[in-house]
C-alpha positions as CSV (number, residue, x, y, z in Angstrom):
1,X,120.7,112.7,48.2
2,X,122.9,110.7,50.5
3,X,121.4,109.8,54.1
4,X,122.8,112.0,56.7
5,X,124.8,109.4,59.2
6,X,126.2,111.3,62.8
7,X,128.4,109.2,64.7
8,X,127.2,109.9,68.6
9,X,130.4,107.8,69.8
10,X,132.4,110.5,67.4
11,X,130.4,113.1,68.6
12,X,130.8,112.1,72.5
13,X,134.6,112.2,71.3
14,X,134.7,115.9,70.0
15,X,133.3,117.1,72.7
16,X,135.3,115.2,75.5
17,X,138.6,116.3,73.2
18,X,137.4,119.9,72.8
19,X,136.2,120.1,76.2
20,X,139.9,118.8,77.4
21,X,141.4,121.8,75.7
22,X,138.7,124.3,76.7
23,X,139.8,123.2,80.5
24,X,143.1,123.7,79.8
25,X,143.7,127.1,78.7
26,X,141.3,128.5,81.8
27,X,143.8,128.6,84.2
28,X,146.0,131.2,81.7
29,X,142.3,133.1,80.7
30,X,141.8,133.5,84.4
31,X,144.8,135.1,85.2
32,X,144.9,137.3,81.9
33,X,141.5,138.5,82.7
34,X,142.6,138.8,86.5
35,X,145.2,141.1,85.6
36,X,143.0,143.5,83.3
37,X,144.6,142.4,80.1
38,X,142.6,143.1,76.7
39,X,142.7,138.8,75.8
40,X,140.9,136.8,78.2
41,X,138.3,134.6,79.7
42,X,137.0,134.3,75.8
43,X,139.8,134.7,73.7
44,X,142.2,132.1,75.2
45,X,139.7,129.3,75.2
46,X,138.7,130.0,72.2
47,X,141.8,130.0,70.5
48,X,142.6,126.4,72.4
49,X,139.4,125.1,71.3
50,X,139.8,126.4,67.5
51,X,143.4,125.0,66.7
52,X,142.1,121.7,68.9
53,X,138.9,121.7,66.1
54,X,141.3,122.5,63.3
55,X,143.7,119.4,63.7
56,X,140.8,117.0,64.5
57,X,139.3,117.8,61.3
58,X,142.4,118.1,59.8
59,X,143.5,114.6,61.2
60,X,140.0,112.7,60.0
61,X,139.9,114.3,56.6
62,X,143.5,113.9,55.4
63,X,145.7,111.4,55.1
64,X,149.5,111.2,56.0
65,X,151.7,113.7,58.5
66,X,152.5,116.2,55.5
67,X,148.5,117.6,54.8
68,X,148.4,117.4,58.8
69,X,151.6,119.2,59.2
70,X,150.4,121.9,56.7
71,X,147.4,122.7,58.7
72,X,149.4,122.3,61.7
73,X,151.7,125.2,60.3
74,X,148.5,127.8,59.2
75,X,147.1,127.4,62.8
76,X,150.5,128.3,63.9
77,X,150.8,131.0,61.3
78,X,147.2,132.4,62.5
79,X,147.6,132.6,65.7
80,X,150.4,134.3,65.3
81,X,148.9,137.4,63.3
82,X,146.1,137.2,66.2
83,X,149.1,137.4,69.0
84,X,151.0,140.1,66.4
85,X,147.5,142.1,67.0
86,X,147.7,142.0,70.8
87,X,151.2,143.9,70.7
88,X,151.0,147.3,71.4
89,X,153.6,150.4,70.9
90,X,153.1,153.2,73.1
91,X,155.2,155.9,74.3
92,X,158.6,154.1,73.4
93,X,157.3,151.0,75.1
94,X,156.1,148.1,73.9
95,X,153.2,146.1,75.6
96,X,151.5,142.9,75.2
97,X,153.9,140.3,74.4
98,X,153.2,138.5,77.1
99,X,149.6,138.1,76.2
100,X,150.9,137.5,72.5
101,X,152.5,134.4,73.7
102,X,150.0,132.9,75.6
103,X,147.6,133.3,72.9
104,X,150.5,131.1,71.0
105,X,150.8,128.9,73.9
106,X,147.2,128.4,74.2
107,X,147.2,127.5,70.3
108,X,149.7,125.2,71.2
109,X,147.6,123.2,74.1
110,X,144.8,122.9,71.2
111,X,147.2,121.1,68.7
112,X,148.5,118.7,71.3
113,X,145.0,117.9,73.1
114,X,143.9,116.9,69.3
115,X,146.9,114.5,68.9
116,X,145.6,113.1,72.1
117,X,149.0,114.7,73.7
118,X,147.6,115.4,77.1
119,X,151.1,115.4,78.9
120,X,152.0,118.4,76.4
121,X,149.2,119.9,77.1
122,X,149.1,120.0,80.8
123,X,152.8,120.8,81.2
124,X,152.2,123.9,78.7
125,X,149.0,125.0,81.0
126,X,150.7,124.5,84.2
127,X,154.1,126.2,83.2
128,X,152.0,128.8,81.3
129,X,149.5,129.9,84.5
130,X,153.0,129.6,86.9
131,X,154.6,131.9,84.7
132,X,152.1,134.6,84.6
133,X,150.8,134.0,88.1
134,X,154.0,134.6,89.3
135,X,157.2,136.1,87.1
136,X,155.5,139.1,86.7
137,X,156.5,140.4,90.1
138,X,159.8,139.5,89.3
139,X,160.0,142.2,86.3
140,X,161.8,145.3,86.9
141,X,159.1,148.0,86.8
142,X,160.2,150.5,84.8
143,X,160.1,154.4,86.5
144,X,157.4,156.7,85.4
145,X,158.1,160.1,84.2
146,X,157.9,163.4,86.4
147,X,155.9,166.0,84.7
């Protein structure tokens, strides 16, 4: 039975990388949670952290872009059935796209934190939190029904 080696430098790494990402997709958990939507101060982080954990794996135990692109595309894939899951039809209206995307955002931040991307990432959390902070009072409310 081979020795069992762990890199602390590596380790030290992971968690600086995955701790990077965790940061990041706060400021959109905050808000979702904030505004009383079912995905929040759990689910966004973890999805960050997950598809951050997925490509740094992915990038250490394959070689070349295409087995890294493949993985890239199944995180993409999953967290799209996950965001596909927070969409909601009710009464002729449909809810929870917006917390669909920033799920998919938020998947996005993870993949570009692993590639050591950090000006993706930041941009995407910033523009994301801005977005959701701030357009929704800029969306026509639609009238409720007299009974």
């Amino acid at each position: 039975m081979p020795g069992l080696e762990i890199d602390t430098g590596l380790i030290f790494f992971h968690f600086y990388q995955l701790g990077i990402a965790f940061a990041l997709a706060l400021p959109i958990a905050f808000n979702r949670e904030h505004g009383s939507r079912g995905a929040g101060l759990r689910t966004f982080p973890l999805v960050t952290i997950a598809s951050c954990a997925f490509m740094l794996v992915a990038m250490s135990v394959y070689e070349g872009s295409e087995a890294e692109a493949r993985v890239m595309y199944g995180i993409i894939t999953g967290i799209g059935f996950i965001g596909g899951g927070a969409i909601v039809k009710e009464s002729g209206r449909v809810g929870g796209t917006a917390t669909a995307a920033g799920i998919w955002i938020t998947g996005a931040i993870g993949i570009s934190v692993a590639y050591a991307r950090y000006e993706i990432a930041i941009v995407l959390s910033v523009m994301s939190f801005l977005i959701f902070q701030f357009f929704s009072y800029l969306k026509r409310k639609e009238p409720e029904c007299e009974s």
